[in-house]
PAKOLGU-384458 format. One line per field, with one value per residue (C-alpha): residue in three letters; z, x, y. Coordinates in pm, 1 decimal, decimal comma. Each point is the difference from the previous one (the first is absolute). Layout:
! residues N
r ALA | ...
w Z | ...
u X | ...
v Y | ...
//
This chain:
! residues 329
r UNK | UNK | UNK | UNK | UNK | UNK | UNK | UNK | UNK | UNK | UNK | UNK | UNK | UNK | UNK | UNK | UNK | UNK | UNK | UNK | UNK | UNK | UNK | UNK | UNK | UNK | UNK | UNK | UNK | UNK | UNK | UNK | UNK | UNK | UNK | UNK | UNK | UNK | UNK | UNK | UNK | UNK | UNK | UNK | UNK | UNK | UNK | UNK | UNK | UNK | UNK | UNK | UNK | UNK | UNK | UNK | UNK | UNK | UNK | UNK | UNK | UNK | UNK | UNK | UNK | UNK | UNK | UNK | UNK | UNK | UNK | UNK | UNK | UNK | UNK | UNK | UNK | UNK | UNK | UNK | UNK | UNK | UNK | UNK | UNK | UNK | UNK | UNK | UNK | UNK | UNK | UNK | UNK | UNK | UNK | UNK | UNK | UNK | UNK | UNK | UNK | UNK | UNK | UNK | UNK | UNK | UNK | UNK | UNK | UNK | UNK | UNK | UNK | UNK | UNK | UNK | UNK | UNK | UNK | UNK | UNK | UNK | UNK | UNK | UNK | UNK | UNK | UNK | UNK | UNK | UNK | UNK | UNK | UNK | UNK | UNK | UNK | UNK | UNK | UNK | UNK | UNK | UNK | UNK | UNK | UNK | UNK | UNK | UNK | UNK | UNK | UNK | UNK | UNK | UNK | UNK | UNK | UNK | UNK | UNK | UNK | UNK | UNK | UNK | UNK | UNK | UNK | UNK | UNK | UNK | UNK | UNK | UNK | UNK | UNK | UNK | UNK | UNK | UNK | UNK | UNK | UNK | UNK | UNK | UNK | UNK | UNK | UNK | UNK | UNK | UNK | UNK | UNK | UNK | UNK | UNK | UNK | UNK | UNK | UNK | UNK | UNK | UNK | UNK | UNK | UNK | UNK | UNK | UNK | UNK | UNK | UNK | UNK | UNK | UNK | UNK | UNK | UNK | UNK | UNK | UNK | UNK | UNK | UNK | UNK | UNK | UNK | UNK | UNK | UNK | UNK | UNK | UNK | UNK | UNK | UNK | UNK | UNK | UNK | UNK | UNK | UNK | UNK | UNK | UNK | UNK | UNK | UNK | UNK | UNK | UNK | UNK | UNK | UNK | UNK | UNK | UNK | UNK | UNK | UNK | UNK | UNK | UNK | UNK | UNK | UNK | UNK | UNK | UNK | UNK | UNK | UNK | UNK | UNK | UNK | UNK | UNK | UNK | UNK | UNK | UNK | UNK | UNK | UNK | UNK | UNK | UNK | UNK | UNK | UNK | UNK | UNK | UNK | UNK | UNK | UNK | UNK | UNK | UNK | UNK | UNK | UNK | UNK | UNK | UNK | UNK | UNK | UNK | UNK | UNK | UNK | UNK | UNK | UNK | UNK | UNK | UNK | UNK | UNK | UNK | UNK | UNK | UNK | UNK | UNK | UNK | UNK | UNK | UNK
w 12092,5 | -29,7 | -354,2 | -150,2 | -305,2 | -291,5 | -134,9 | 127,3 | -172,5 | 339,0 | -39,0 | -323,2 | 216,9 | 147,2 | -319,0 | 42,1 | 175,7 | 285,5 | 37,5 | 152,0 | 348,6 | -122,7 | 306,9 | -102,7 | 318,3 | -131,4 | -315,1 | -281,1 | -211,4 | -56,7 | 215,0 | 337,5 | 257,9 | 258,4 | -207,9 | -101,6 | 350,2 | 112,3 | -337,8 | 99,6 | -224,7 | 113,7 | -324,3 | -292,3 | -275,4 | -34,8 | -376,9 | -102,3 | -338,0 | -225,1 | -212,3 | -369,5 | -113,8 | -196,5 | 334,0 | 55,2 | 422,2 | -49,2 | -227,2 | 299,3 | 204,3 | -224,4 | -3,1 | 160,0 | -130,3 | 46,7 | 282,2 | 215,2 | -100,5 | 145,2 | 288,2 | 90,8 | 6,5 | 184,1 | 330,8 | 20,8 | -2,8 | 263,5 | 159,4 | 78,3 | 129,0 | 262,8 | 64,9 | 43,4 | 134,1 | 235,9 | -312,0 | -318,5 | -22,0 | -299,7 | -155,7 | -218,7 | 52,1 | 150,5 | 318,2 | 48,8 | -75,9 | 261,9 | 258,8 | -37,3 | -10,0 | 322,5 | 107,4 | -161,7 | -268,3 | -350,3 | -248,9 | -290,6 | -284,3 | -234,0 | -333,8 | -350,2 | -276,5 | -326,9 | 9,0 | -194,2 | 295,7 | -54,5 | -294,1 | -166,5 | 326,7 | 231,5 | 286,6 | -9,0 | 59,9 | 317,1 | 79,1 | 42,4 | 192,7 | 223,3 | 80,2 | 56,9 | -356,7 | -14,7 | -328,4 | -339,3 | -236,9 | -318,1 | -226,2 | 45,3 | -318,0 | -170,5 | -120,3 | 285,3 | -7,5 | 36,5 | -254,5 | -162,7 | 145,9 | -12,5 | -320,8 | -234,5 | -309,9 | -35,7 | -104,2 | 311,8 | 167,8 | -158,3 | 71,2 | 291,2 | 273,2 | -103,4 | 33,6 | 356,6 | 74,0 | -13,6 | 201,9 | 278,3 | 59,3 | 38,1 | 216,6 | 233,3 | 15,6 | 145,6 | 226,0 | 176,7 | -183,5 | -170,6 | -382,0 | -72,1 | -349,1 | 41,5 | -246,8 | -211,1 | -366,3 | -76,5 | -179,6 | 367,8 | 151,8 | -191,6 | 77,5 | 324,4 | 10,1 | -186,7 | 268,1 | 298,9 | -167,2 | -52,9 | 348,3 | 202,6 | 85,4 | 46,6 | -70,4 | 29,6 | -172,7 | 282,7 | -117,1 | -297,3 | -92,1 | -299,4 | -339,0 | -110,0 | 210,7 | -41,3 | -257,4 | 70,7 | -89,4 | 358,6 | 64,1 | -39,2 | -267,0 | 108,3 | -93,8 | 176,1 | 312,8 | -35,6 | -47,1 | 334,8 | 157,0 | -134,4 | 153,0 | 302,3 | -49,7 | 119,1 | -130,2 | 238,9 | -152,3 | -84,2 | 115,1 | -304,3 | -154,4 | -397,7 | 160,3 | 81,2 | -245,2 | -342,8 | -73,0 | 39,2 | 34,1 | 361,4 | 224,1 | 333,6 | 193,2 | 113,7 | 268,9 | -231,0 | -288,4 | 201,2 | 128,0 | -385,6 | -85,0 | 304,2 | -86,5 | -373,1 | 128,3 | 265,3 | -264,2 | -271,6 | 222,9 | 352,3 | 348,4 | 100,1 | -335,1 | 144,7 | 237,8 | 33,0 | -194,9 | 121,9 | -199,9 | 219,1 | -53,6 | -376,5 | -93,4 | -52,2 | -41,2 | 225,7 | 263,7 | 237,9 | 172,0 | 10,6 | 281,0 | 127,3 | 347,2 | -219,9 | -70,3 | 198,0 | -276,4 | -265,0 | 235,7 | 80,3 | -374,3 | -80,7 | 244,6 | -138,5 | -293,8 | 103,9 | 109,7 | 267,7 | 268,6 | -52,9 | -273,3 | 76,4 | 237,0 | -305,2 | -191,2 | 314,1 | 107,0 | -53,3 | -339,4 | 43,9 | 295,9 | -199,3 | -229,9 | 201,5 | 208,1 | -366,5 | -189,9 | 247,0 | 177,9
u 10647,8 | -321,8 | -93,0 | -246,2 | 128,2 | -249,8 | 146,7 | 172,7 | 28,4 | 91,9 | -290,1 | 129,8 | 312,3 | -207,7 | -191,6 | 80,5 | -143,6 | 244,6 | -8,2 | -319,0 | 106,8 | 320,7 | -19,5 | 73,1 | 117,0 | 370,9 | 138,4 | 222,8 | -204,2 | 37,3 | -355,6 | -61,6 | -206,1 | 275,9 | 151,6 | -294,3 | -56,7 | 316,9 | 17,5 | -295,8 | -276,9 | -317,4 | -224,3 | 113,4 | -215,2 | 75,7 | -29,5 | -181,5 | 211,6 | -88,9 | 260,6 | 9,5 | -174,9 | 328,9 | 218,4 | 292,9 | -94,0 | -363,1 | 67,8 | 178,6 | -320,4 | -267,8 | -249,7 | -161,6 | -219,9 | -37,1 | -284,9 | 256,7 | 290,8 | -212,4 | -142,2 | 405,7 | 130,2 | -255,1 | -11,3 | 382,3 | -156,7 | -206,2 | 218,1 | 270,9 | -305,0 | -138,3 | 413,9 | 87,6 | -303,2 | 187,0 | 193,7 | -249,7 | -356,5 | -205,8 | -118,8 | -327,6 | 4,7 | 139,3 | -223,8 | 169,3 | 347,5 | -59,9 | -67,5 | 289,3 | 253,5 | -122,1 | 22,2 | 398,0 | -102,2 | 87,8 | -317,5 | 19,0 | -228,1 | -69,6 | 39,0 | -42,3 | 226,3 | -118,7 | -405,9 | 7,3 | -196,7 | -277,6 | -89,0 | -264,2 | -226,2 | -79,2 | -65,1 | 348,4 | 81,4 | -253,2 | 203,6 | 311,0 | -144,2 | -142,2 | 332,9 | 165,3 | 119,2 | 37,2 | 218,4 | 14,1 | 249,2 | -212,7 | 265,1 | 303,0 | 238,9 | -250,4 | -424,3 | -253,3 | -346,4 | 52,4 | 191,7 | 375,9 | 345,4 | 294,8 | 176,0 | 304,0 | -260,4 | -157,7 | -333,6 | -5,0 | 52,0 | -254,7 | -280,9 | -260,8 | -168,9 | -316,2 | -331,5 | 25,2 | 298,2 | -154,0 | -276,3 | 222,6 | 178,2 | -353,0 | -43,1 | 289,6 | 18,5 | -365,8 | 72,4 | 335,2 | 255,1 | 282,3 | 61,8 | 359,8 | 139,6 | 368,0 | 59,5 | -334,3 | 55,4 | -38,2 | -314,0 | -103,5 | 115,5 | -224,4 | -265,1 | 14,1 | 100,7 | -357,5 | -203,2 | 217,0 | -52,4 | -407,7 | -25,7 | 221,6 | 187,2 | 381,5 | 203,5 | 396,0 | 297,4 | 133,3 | 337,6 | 18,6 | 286,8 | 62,0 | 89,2 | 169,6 | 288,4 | -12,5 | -150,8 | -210,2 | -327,3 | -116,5 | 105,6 | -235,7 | 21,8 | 47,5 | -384,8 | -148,0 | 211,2 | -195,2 | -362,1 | 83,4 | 100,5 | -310,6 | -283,2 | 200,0 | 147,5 | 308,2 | 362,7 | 179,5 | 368,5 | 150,3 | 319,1 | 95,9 | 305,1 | -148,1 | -304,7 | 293,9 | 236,6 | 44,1 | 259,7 | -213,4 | 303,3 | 45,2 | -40,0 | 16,9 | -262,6 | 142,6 | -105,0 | 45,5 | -180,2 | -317,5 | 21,6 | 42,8 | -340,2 | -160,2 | 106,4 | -126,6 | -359,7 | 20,4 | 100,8 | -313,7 | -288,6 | 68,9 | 156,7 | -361,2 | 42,2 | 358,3 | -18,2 | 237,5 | -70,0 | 324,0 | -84,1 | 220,7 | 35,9 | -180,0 | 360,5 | 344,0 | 332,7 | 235,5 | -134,5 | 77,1 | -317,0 | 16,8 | -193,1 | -320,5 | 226,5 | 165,4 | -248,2 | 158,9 | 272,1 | -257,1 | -149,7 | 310,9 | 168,8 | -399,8 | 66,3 | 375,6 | -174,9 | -216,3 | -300,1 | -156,0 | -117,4 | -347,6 | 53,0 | 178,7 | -269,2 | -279,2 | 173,8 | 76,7 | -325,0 | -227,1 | -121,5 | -69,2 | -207,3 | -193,5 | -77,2 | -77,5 | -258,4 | -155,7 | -32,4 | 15,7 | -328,8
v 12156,9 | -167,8 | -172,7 | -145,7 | -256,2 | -85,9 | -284,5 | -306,0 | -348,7 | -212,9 | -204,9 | -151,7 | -139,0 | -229,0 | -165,4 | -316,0 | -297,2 | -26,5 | 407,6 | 30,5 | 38,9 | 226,5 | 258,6 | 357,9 | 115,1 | -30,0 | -170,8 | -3,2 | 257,6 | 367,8 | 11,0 | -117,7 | 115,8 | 75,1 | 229,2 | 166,4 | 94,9 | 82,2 | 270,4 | 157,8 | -160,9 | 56,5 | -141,6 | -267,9 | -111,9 | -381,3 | -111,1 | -336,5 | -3,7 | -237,9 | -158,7 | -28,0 | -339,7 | -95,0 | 127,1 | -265,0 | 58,9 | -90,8 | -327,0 | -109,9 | 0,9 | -120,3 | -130,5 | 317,7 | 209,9 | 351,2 | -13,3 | -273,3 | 234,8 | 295,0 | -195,6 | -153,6 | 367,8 | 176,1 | -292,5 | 145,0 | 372,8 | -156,3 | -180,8 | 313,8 | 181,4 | -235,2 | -150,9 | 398,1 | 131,6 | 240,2 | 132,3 | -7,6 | 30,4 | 13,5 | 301,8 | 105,8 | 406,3 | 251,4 | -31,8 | -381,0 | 180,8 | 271,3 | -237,0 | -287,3 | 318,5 | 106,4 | -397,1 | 62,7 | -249,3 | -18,4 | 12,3 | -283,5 | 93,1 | -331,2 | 68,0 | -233,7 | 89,5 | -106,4 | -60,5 | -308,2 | -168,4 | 230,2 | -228,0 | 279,8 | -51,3 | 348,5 | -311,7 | -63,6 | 389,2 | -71,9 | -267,1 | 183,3 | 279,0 | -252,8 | -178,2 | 324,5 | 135,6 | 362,1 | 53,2 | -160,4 | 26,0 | -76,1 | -182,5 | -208,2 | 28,9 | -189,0 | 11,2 | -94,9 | 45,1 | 389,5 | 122,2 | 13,4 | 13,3 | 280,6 | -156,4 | 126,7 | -89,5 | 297,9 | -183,7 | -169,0 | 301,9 | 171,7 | -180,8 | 90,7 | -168,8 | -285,3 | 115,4 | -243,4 | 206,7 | 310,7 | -111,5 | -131,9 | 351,6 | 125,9 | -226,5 | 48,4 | 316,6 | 14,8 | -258,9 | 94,6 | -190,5 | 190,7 | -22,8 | -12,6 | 14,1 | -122,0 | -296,3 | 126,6 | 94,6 | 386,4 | -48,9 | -130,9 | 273,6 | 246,7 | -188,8 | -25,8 | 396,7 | 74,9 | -204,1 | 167,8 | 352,2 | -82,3 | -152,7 | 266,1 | -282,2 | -41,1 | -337,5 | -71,5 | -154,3 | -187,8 | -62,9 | 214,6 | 280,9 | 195,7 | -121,7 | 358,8 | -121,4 | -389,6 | -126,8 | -280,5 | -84,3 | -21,1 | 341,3 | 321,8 | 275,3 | 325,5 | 51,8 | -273,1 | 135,6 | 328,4 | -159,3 | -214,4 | 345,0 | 171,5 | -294,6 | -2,0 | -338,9 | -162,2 | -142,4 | -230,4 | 20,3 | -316,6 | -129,4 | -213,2 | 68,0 | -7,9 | 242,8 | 226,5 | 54,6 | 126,3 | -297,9 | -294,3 | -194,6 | 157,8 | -256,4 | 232,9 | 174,2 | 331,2 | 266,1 | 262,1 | -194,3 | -38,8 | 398,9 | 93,5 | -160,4 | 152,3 | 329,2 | -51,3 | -111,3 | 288,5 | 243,3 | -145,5 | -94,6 | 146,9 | -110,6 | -147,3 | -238,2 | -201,9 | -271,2 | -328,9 | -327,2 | -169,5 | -313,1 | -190,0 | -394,2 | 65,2 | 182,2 | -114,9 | 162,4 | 173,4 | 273,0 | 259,0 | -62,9 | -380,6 | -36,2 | 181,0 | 17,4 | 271,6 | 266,8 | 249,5 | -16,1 | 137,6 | 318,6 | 71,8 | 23,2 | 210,7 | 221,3 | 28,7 | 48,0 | 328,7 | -164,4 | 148,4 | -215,8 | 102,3 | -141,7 | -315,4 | -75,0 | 52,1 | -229,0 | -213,7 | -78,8 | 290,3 | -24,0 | -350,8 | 52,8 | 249,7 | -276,8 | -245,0 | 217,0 | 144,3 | -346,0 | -289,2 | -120,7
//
């Protein structure tokens, strides 16, 4: 089965100062590229995550700011491409995606989670596009320049994007980068749901599931599910064991846990709404898919499951691809 996987957090394995030339061919991680390939992967959307300012992992490599930390995990991105070049080639759009499948490469789509770099300046948004950024994430688990994060304080969570914020999703979305609200507070989200609506627009949560069956703040209400499904956006479920299950004391990542929250979005928004957000190396815990080598594991227990395989392959790959070729430029 071909698939397409929204989310991935590899980059961040290779942070520090002596990680730049980590190869992602093969390694250690629940990601490599090896595996990838041999599971059928034709497109994976590589995450620039940025971590928290008062994260134990980044006080270990200061002094860097957030343009060197940017700069120090994208030469890896770069790096794997030109090391692998008979593997991996970059991707902007679906025309660039089309034509490394039929070269029987993988597609890497560069993506910056948490905006914070943007710094209130549309130049920077230029920026990105220029080096190759095709999705942002708009908020870490804390404020940037954009607007709030997902937070159990309900005042947090209430509030909306800035006035720069809202300008910024304008902004990307007529310039072929996708908005995606995972980590964004629900005030965000509506936000970001009246420009898409106004605009004709759809954006994603990457690696987003629903909060009626685990109850974190990350996760989507049943509504929000619906409004994606209605502007023809996108949820990439998450593999995370608290973005799975209604015990948040459940460390492990289950087949059936991940089909359950498919089947919910399916049910509320559509099968064109449900694509995979893996999350892998951004998620810890125990896992029957520990290893994007084991994909097959999760069509198979879908299938099991009564998915068709039309609609295993929508969720696959195919609703992605839709995406990519509607909002990417």
């Amino acid at each position: 089965m071909k698939f397409i996987d929204m989310h991935c957090d590899i980059l961040l394995k290779y942070c520090e100062p002596n990680d730049i030339k980590g190869d992602l061919y093969e390694n250690p991680h629940m990601f490599d590229l090896k595996g990838c390939r041999a599971a059928g992967g034709i497109g994976q959307f590589f995450a620039i995550f940025f971590l928290a300012p008062t994260s134990p992992r980044l006080a270990r490599i200061q002094p860097i700011t957030d343009q060197e930390y940017f700069d120090r995990l994208y030469t890896v991105f770069k790096n794997t491409l030109k090391r692998h070049e008979e593997l991996i080639a970059f991707a902007g759009n679906a025309k660039d995606m089309a034509h490394n499948e039929a070269m029987g490469k993988l597609s890497a789509f560069l993506t910056v989670e948490d905006g914070r770099l943007i710094n209130g300046q549309l130049q920077k948004l230029k920026e990105f596009y220029d080096l190759g950024v095709r999705l942002i994430t708009l908020t870490g688990n804390q404020r940037n320049c954009l607007g709030a994060p997902n937070s159990r304080d309900a005042n947090i969570m209430a509030e909306g994007l800035t006035a720069f914020g809202k300008e910024a999703v304008h902004w990307m979305m007529d310039n072929g980068i996708l908005v995606d609200v995972s980590h964004l507070s629900d005030g965000g989200f509506y936000d970001v749901l009246a420009i898409s609506t106004k605009k004709g627009i759809p954006f994603v949560a990457s690696h987003s599931n629903c909060r009626s069956l685990a109850a974190h703040p990350r996760n989507l209400t049943d509504e929000m599910i619906k409004e994606i499904g209605r502007t023809g956006g996108l949820i990439g479920v998450n593999f995370g064991p608290e973005f799975l299950n209604k015990d948040q004391e459940n460390k492990h990542s289950s087949t059936d846990s991940i089909v359950a929250h498919m089947k919910r979005i399916k049910n509320l928004a559509g099968i064109e709404s449900v694509a995979l957000g893996s999350d892998f190396d951004g998620i810890h815990g125990s896992f029957d898919i520990p290893h994007v080598s084991h994909m097959s594991t999760l069509f198979q227990a879908m299938e099991e499951n009564g998915f068709s395989l039309d609609e295993i392959e929508k969720i696959a790959w195919k609703n992605v691809s839709r995406i990519i070729l509607q909002c990417m430029k």
